[in-house]
C-alpha positions as CSV (number, residue, x, y, z in Angstrom):
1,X,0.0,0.0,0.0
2,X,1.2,3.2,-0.9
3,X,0.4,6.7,1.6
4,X,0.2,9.6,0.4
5,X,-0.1,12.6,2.8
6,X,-1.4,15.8,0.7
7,X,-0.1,19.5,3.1
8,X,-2.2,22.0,1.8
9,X,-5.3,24.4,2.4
10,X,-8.5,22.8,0.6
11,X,-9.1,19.3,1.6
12,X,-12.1,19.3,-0.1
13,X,-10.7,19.2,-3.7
14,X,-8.0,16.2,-2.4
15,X,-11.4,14.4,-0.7
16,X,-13.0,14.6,-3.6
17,X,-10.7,12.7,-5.8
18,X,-10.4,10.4,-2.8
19,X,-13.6,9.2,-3.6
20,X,-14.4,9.0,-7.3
21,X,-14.5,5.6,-9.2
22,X,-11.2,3.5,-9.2
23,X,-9.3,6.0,-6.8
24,X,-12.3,5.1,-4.5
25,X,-11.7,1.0,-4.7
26,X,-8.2,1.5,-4.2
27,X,-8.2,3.4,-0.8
28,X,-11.0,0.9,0.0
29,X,-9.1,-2.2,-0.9
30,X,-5.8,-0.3,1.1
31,X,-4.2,-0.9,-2.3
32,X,-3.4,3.3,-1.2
33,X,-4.5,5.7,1.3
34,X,-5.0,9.3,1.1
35,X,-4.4,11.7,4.1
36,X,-4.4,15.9,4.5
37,X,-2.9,17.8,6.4
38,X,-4.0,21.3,6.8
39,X,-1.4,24.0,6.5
40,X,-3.9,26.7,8.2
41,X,-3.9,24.5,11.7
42,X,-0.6,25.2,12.2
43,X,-0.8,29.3,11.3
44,X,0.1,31.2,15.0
45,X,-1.3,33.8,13.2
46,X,-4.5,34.5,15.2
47,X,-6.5,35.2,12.4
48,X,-5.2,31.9,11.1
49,X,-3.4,33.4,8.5
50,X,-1.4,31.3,6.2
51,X,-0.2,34.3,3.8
52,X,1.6,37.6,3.8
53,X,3.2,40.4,1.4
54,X,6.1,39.5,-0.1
55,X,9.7,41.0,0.9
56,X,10.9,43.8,-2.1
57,X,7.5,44.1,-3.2
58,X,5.6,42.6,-6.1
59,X,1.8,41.2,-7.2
60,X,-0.4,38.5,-5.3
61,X,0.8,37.3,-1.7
62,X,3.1,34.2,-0.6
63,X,2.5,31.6,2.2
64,X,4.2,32.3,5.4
65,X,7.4,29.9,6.5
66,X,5.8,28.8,10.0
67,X,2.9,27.3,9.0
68,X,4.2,25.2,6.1
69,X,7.2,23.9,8.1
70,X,5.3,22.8,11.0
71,X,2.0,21.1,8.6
72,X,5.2,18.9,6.7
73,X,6.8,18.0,10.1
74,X,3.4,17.1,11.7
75,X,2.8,15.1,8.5
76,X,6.5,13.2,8.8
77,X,6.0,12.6,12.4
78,X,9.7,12.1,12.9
79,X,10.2,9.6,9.4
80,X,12.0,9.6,6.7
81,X,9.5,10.7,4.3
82,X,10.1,12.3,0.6
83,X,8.8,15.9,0.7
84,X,7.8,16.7,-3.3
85,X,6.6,20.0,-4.1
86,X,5.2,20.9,-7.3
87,X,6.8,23.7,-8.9
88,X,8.1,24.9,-12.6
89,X,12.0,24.4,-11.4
90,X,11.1,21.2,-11.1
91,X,12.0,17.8,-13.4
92,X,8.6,17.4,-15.7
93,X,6.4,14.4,-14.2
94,X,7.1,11.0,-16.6
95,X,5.8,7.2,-16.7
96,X,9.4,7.1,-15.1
97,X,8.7,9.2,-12.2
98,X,5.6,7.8,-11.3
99,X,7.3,4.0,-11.5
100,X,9.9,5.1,-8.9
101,X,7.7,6.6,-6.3
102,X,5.2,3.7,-7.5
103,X,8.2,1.9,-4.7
104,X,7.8,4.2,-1.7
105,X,5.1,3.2,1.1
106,X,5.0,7.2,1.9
107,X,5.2,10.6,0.5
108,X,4.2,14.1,1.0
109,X,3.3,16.2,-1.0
110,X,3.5,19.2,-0.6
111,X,0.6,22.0,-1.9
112,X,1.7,25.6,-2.6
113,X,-0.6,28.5,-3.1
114,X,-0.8,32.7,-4.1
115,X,2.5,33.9,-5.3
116,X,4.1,30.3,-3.9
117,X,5.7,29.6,-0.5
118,X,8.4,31.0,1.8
119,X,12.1,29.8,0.4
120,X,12.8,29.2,4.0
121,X,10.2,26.8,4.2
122,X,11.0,24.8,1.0
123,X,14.5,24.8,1.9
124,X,14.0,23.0,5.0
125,X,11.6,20.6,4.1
126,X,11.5,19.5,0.5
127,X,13.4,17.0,-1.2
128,X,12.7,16.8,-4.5
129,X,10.5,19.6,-7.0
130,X,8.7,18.1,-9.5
131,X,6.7,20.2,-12.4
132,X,3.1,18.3,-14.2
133,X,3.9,21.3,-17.2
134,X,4.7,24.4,-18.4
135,X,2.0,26.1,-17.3
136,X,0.5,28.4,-13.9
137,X,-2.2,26.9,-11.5
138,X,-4.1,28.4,-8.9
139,X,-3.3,25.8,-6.9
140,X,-0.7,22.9,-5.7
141,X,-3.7,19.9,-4.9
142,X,-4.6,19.9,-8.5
143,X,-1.2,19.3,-9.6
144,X,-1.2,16.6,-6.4
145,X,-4.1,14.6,-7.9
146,X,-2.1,14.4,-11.1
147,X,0.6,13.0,-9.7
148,X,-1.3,10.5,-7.1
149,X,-3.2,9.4,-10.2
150,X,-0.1,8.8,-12.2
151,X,2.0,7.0,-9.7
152,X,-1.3,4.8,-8.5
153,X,-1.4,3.2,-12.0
154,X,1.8,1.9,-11.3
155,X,1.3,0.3,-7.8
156,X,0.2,-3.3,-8.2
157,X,-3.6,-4.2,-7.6
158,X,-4.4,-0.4,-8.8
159,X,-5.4,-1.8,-11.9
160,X,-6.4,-5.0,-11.7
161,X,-5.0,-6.1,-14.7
162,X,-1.0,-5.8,-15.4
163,X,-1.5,-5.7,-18.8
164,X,-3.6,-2.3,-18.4
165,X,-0.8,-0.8,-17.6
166,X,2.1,-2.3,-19.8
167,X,0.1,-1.6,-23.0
168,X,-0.5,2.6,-22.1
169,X,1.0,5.3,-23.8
170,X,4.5,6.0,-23.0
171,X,5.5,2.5,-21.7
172,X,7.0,1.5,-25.1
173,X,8.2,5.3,-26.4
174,X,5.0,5.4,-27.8
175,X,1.2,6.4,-27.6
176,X,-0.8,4.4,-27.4
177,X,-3.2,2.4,-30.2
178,X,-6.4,4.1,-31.3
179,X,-9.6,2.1,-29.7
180,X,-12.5,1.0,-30.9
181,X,-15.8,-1.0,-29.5
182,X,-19.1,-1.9,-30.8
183,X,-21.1,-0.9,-33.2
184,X,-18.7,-2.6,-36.1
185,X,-19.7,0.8,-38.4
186,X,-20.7,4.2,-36.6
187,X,-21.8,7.2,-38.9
188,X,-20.2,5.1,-42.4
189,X,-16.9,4.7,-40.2
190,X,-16.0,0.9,-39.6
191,X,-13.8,-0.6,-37.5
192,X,-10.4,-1.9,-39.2
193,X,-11.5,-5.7,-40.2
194,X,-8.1,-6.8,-38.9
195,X,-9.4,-6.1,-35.4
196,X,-12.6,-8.3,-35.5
197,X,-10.4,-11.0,-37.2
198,X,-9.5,-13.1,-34.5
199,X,-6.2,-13.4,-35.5
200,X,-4.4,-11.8,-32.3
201,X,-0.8,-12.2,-34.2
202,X,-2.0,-9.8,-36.8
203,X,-4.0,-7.7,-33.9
204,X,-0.9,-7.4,-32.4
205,X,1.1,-6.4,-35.5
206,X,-1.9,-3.9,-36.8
207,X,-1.7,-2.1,-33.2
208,X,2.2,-2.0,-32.8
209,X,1.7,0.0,-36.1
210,X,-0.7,1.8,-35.2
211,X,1.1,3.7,-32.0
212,X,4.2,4.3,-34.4
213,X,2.2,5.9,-36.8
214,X,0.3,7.6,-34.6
215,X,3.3,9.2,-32.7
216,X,4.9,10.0,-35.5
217,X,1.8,12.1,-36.3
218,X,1.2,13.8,-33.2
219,X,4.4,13.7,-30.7
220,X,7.1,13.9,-33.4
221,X,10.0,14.2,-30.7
222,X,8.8,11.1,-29.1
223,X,8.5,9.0,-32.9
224,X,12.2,10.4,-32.9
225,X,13.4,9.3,-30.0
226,X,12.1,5.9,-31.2
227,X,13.0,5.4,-34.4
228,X,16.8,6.5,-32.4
229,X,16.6,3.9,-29.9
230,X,16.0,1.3,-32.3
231,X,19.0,2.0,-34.4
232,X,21.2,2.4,-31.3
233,X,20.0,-1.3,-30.6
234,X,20.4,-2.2,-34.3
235,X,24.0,-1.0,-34.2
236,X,24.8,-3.0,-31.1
237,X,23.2,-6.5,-32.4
C-alpha cells in the first residue's frame, strides 16, 4: 500500500478525488491511502493566516514559512518521508517518475498556493521539485491529484490487470493504439477488419503500427526518440 499525505489548504478538492470511481476502490481495498494535512492548523497567526506580502514588493501574496514547516513535520512525524513540491524548477512528471515513487510506502506532498511559499520553508523541508507542465495553477492539490493518479497506475492491484498498464502510452516510447468497440460501423466509419479478425498475431502487429504511426503524427520528438533507440539497438546487435 502506498500513503500519500497531501499538506495544503483545501481538503475538499484532495477528498473529492479520494472518492471518485477507481481511486475510491483503491483506498478501499488499502491498495493506497489518502491523508491531509492542513497548513492553516498550524498558522500562529491569530486570524489563522497562512499568507503575507512578499519582501521587495511585487503582485499577489506568498505563504508564510511557520505554518508550512510545521503542517510537513506534523505530516512526517519524525520519518524519513520524501517531501515533493510541485513547482516549474522542477524535473517534468514521466511514466518514469511515477514508476519510482510507485516503490515508496509514503510521500508528502506538498501544496503551494498565491504567489508560492516561503524559500525558508522549502529549503527545509522539501526533497525533491517536480513540475506536471509548463503552465501556472491556482493551486498545488490539483497538480497533487495528477501525480497521485499517475503514480497509482503503477502500484500493483491499482489496476487490476497488469496488462492495463504495460500496454498505455509511454510505456513502449509510444502512444498508445487508437480504440474502438461496438457498433462494427458508426456514422459510415468501420472498424479496421483486422481487429474483428480473431487473429491476435495480426491484432498485435496492426496495433504495434498503429502507435508508431500515430506518434509520429502527433508527438514527433517522441517518434524520434524511437526510431533513435532502435537504431542504437540495431547497431549493437
Amino acid at each position: 500500500m502506498i500513503n500519500f499525505t497531501c499538506v495544503g489548504l483545501f481538503e475538499g478538492f484532495i477528498k473529492a478525488y479520494s472518492q471518485y470511481s477507481i481511486i475510491a476502490r483503491a483506498v478501499k481495498n488499502q491498495t493506497a491511502q489518502i491523508n491531509f494535512v492542513n497548513i492553516r492548523d498550524f498558522s500562529k497567526d491569530k486570524h489563522k493566516n497562512t499568507d503575507d506580502y512578499p519582501y521587495g514588493g511585487g503582485a499577489g501574496m506568498v505563504m508564510t514559512a511557520q505554518p508550512v514547516f510545521d503542517a510537513v513535520n506534523y505530516a512526517k512525524e519524525n520519518r524519513d518521508i520524501p517531501v515533493i513540491y510541485f513547482s516549474p524548477i522542477g524535473k517534468t512528471l514521466n511514466s518514469e517518475i511515477a514508476k519510482k515513487y510507485a516503490e515508496y510506502e509514503n510521500l508528502i506532498l506538498l501544496c503551494g498556493h498565491y504567489e508560492g511559499v516561503d524559500q525558508r520553508a522549502l529549503d527545509l523541508t522539501v526533497t525533491e521539485y517536480i513540475s506536471i507542465g509548463d503552465y501556472i495553477l491556482t493551486g498545488g492539490e490539483i497538480a497533487a491529484v495528477v501525480f497521485m493518479d499517475s503514480v497509482l497506475r503503477y502500484c500493483e492491484g491499482f489496476l487490476g490487470n497488469a496488462q492495463s498498464s504495460s500496454e498505455e502510452s509511454f510505456e513502449n516510447g509510444l502512444l498508445e493504439y487508437a480504440q474502438y468497440t461496438r457498433p462494427e460501423v458508426f456514422n459510415g466509419l468501420k472498424v479496421p477488419d483486422v481487429l474483428i479478425s480473431g487473429n491476435h498475431a495480426k491484432i498485435n502487429e496492426y496495433r504495434h503500427t498503429d502507435s508508431i504511426e500515430i506518434t509520429k503524427k502527433y508527438r514527433k520528438d517522441l517518434y524520434d526518440e524511437y526510431i533513435s533507440t532502435i537504431n542504437k539497438n540495431d547497431k549493437t546487435k
